[in-house]
C-alpha positions in Angstrom: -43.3 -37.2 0.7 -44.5 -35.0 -1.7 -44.1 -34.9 -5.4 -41.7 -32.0 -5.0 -39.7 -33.8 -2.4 -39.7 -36.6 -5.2 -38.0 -34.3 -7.6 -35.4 -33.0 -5.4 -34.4 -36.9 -4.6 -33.8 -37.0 -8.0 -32.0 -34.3 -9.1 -29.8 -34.8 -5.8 -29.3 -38.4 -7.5 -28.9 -38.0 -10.9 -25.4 -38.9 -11.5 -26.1 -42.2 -9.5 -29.2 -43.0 -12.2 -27.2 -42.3 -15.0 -24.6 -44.6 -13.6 -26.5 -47.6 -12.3 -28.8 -47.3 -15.7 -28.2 -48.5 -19.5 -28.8 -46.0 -22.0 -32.1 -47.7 -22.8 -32.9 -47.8 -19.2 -31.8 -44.1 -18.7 -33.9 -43.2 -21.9 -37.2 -45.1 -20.5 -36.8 -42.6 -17.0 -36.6 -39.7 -18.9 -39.8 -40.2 -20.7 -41.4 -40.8 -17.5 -40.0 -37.6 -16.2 -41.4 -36.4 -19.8 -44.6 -38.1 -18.8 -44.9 -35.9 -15.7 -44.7 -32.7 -17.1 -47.5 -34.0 -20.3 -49.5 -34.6 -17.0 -50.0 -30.7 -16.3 -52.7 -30.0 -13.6 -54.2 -33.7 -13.8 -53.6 -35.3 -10.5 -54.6 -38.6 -11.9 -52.3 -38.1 -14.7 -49.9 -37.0 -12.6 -50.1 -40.1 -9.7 -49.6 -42.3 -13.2 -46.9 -40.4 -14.0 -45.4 -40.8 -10.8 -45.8 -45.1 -11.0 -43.6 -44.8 -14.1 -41.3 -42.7 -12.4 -40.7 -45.5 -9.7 -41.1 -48.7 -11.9 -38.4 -47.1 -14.6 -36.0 -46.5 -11.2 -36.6 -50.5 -10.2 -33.2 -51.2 -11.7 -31.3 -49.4 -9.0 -29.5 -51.3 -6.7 -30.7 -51.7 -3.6 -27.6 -50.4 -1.6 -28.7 -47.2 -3.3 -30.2 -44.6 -1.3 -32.6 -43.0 -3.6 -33.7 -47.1 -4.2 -33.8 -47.3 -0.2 -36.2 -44.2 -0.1 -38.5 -45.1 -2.8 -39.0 -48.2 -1.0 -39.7 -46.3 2.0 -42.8 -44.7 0.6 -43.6 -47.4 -1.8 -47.5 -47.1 -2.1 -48.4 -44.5 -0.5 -50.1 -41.7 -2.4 -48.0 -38.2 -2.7 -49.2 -35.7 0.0 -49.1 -32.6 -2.4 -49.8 -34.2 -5.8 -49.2 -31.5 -8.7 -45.6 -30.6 -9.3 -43.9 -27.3 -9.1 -43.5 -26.5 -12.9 -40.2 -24.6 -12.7 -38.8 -27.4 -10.5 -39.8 -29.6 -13.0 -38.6 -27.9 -15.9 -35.0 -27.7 -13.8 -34.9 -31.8 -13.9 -35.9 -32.3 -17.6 -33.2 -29.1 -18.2 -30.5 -31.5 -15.8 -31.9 -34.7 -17.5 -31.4 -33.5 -21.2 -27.6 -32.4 -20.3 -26.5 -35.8 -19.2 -23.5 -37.1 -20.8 -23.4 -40.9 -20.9 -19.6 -41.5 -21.6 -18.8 -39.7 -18.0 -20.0 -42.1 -15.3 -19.6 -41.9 -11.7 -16.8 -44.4 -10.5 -18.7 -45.1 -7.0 -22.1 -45.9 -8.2 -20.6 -47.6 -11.0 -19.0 -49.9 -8.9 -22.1 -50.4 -6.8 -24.2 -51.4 -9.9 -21.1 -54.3 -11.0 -21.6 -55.6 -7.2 -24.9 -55.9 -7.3 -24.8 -57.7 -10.9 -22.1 -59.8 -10.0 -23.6 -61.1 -6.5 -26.7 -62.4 -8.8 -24.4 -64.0 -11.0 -23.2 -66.1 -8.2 -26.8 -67.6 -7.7 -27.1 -71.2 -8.8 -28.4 -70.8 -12.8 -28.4 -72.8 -15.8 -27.0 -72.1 -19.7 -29.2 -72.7 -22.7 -28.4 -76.3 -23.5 -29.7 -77.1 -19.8 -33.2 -76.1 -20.9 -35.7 -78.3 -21.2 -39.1 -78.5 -22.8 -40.9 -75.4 -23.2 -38.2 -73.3 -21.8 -35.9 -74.8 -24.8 -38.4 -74.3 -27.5 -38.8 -70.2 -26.8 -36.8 -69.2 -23.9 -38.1 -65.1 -24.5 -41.9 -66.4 -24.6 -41.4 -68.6 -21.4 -41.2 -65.6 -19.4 -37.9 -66.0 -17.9 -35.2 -63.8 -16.5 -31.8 -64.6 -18.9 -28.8 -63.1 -17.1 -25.6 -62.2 -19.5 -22.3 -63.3 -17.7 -19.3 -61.6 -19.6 -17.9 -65.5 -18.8 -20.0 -68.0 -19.0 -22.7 -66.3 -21.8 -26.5 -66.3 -20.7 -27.1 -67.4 -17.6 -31.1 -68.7 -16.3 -31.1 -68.4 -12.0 -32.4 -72.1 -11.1 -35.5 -70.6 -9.1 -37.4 -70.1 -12.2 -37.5 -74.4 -12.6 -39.1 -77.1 -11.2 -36.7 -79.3 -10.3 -38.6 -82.5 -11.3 -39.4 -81.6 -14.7 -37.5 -78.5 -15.4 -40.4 -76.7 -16.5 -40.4 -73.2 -15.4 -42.4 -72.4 -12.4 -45.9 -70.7 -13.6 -45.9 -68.5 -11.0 -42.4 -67.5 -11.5 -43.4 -66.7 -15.1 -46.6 -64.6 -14.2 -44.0 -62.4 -11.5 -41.7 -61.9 -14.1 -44.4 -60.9 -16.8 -45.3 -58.2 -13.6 -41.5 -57.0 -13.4 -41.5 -56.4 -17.2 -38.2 -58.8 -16.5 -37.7 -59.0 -20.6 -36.7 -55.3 -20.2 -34.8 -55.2 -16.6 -33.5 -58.7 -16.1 -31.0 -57.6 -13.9 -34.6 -55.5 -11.4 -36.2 -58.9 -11.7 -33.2 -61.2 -10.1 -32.8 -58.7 -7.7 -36.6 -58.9 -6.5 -36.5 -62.8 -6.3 -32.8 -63.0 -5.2 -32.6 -60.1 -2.6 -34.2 -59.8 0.9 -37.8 -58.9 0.9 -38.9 -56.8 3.9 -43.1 -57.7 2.9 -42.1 -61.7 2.9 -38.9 -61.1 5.4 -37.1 -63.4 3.1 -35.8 -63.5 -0.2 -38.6 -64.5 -2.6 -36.5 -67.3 -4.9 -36.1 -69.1 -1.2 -39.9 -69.6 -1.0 -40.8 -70.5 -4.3 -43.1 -73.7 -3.5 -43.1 -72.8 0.3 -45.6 -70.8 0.3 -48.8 -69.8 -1.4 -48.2 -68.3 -4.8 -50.4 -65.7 -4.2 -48.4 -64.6 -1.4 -45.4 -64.6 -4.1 -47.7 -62.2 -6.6 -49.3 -60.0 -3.8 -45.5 -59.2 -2.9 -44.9 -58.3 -6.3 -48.0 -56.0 -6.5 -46.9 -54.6 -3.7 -43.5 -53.5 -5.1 -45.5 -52.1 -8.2 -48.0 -50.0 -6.2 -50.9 -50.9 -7.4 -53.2 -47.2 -6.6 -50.1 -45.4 -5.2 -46.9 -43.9 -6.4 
């Protein structure tokens, strides 16, 4: 795929990011699309640019098929680097004209599903915590779900289940995932199927090696590709 191709996927998607994103969300992908065209000729700049592109499009849900395609290249370096400027300029154009209070019912939808199928994972409320996870639940690293029922919500992978301490390497994955800004992209890493582990990654918490647990992570960050 080049980074051409890249664009195109994204202006054919755009009313599907605006939908499935927050405002804040939204606002982070267009600085990385900003990011892009600051990058000029620099292919180094530009493969950067191009990691921010995919990391601020983790919160996607994975039924969607922009999410399903970026996954399909995930690390794997462009094979034409440097943008084509007036294609460029055509997205930021498209990007600048979006109008937040019209959403798109269907992808709208999608993005409740997916939020409400990780509400239904088993997850604890605040007075459940324990210990350091009581004292500062932002500093403990851990994913806080907001349920328009039952108020924040913890998922139960994050804990040891002897002491209730949360899981060290849970905390260092979710410190990767940047889960204090895209709670929702975290959950769905840990609590959907994982094609690199061919499981879901909250199911082997403690089964096996952590480093297995972080290299997965890395992986979905790219670490020297896109």
């Amino acid at each position: 795929m080049t980074t051409d191709d890249l664009l195109e996927l994204l202006r054919r998607h755009l009313p599907e990011i605006r939908a499935s994103l927050t405002p804040a969300q939204f606002s982070g992908f267009q600085d990385s699309v900003l990011r892009l065209r600051a990058a000029g000729d620099d292919a180094r700049a530009v493969r950067a640019a191009l990691r921010e592109v995919r990391l601020a499009l983790r919160p996607l849900p994975r039924e969607n098929e922009l999410r399903r395609k970026l996954d399909q290249v995930r690390g794997a370096a462009p094979s034409a680097v440097l943008p084509d400027a007036d294609r460029l300029a055509d997205l930021i154009r498209l990007l600048e004209s979006v109008d937040w209070p019209t959403l798109d019912p269907a992808s709208a939808e999608i993005a409740r599903a997916v939020r409400n199928r990780l509400l239904t994972a088993p997850a604890r409320g605040p007075e459940q915590l324990t210990g350091t996870a009581a004292e500062n639940p932002a500093g403990a690293g851990l994913i806080r779900l907001s349920d328009p029922e039952h108020g924040d919500r913890y998922p139960d992978f994050q804990f040891d289940p002897d002491t209730g301490e949360p899981r060290p390497v849970v905390q260092r994955i979710n410190r990767m995932l940047l889960s204090d800004q895209d709670p929702w992209g975290a959950a769905d890493w840990w609590l959907g199927g994982n094609t690199w582990l061919r499981a879901a990654p909250a199911a082997l918490v403690g089964q096996v090696p952590d480093t297995r647990l972080t290299e997965a992570a890395a992986a979905l960050l790219g670490d020297g590709g896109w």
